[in-house]
N, C-alpha and C positions, 0 to 999 in steps of 0.2 A: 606948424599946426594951426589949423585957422577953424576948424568945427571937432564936436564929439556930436555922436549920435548913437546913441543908447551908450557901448562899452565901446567905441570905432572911432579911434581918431583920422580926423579925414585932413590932409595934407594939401599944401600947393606948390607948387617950383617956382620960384621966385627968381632964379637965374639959371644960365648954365653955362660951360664950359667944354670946348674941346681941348684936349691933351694928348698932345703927341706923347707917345711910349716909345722911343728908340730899341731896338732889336740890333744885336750882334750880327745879323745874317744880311748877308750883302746883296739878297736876290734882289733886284728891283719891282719899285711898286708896277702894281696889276697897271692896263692902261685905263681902263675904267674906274682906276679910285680917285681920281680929281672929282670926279662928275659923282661918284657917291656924297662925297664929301661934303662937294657944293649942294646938293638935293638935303643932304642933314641939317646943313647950317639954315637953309631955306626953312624949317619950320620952327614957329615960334614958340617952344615949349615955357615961357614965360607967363602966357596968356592966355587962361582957361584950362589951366592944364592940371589935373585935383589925383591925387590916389589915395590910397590907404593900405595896410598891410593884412587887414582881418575883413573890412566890407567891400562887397562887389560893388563901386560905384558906377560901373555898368549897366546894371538893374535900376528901375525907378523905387523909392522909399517904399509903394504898397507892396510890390516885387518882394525885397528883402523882406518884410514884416508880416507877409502871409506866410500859413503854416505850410511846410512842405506838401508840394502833392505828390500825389500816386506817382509810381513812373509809368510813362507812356509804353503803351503794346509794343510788342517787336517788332522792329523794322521790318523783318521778313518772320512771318506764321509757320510753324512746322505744316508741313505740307499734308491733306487728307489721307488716311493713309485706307480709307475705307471701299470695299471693294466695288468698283462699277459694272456694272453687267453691259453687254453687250446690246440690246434691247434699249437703253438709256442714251446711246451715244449716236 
């Protein structure tokens, strides 16, 4: 735990770890999971790396602290349902 903000405690990863889980089933690995594996270990979840379980650290602090708004109009409008005359078109 390395911050609070308001009620939020905001977290960092300090280390981490792969761990093999050994499985009873004898299929052989996929031919693509070295190359997963290596791509995972590739990043450095060590450095910069912050969560929390209750605030969107996603958002910027004004983000979080403003009051909710409206929700935005619908994607797609019910469509006119009102009658066009032939003369109009």
């Amino acid at each position: 735990k390395i911050a609070v903000i308001g009620s939020h405690s905001i977290y960092k990863i300090e280390d981490t770890a792969m761990i093999y889980i050994p499985s009873e089933s004898s299929k052989p690995l996929h031919p693509d999971e070295q190359r997963y594996v290596k791509m995972f270990l590739a990043i450095d979840l060590s450095t910069n790396f912050y969560y929390s379980y209750s605030y969107d650290v996603t958002h910027t602090l004004q983000m979080n602290m403003a009051p909710p708004r409206k929700l935005a109009p619908a994607l797609f409008p019910k469509p006119v349902t009102a009658a066009v005359h032939q003369s109009n078109i």
